[in-house]
Structures are given as structure tokens and as C-alpha cells.
C-alpha positions as CSV (number, residue, x, y, z in Angstrom):
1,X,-4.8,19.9,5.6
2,X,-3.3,19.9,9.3
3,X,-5.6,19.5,11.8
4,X,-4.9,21.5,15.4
5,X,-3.4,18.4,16.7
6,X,-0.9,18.5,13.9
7,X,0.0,22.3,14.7
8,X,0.2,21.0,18.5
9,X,2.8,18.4,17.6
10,X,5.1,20.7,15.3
11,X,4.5,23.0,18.2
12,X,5.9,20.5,20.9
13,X,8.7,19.4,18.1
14,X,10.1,22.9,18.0
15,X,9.9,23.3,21.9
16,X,10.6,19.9,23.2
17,X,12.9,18.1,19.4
18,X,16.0,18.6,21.1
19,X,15.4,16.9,24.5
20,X,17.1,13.6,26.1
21,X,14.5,10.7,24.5
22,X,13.1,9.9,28.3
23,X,12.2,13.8,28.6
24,X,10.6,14.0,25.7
25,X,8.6,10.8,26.0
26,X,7.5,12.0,29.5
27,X,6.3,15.8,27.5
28,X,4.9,14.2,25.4
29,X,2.6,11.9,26.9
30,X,1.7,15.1,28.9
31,X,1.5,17.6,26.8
32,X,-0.2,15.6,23.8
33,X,-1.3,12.8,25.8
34,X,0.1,10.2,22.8
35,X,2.4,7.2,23.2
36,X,6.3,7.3,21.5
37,X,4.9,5.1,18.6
38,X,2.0,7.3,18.1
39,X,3.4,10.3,17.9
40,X,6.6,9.2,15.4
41,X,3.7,7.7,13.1
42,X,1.8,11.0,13.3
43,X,5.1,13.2,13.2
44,X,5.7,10.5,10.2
45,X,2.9,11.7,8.2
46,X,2.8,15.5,9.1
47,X,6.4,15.9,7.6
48,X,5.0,14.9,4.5
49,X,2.0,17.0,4.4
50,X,2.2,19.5,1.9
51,X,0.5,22.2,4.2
52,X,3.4,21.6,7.0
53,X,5.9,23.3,4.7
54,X,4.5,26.7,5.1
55,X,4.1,26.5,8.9
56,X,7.5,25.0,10.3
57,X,10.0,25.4,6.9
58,X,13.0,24.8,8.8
59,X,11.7,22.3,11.1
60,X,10.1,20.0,8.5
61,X,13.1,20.2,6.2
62,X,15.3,19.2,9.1
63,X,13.1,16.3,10.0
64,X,12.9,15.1,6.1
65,X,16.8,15.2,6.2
66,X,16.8,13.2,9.7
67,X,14.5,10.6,8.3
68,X,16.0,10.0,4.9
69,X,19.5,9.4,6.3
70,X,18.1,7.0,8.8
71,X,16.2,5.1,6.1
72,X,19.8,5.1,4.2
73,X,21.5,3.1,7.1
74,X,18.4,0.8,7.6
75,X,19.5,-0.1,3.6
76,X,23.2,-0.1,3.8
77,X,22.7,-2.6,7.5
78,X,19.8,-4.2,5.2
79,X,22.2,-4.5,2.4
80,X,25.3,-5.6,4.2
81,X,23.5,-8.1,6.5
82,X,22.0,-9.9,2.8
83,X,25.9,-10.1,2.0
């Protein structure tokens, strides 16, 4: 179950995802008054809430697709650096 801080962040994702990194870092510390680290972790486990689906389709699918290509080259760098 999302709490209203979880609808805040998918809320500041679809407004403020698309940013430079140092403008969105600056939102959101003031907008959601969390850290970078904080908010990926949260953003981590809100994409993988069941009950995000319904609320941001296109937006969490998008972020499951970002996130699984970046964990395939973290492997492949993993992969070739064990070589």
C-alpha cells in the first residue's frame, strides 16, 4: 500500500524525471525535503509496489525498463572486469 509520500514522489517523478541531475536534486530536496540516496532507495521500492501500477502505468513501466537495463551493464562491466 503507498503511503501519500509515495504518491508525492511519483508525483515529483512525472513533473520533475526528465530534469538535468543538479535540478532535480535541488527539487527534490525542496519539494520532498529527501536526499538523492534517499529518494532513489524509496523510488527503488515504489516501482516495485504492486499498488504503483495502477496509479502511474506508464511511468512505473518506464522506470522498471530504466532499471533493469542498468542492472544488465552493472553485469556485463561485472562480467568483463572478472575476465
Amino acid at each position: 500500500m503507498l503511503t501519500d509520500h509515495d504518491h508525492a514522489i511519483i508525483r515529483f517523478e512525472q513533473e520533475y524525471g526528465q530534469l538535468p541531475r543538479w535540478e532535480k536534486v535541488s527539487a527534490m530536496r525542496r519539494e520532498l525535503g529527501l536526499s538523492q540516496t534517499m529518494y532513489a532507495a524509496r523510488l527503488g521500492r515504489i516501482i516495485h509496489d504492486p499498488g504503483a501500477l495502477p496509479v502511474a502505468p506508464q511511468l512505473i513501466y518506464r522506470l522498471r525498463r530504466i532499471e533493469a537495463q542498468r542492472m544488465e551493464e552493472r553485469e556485463a562491466r561485472l562480467l568483463r572486469r572478472d575476465e
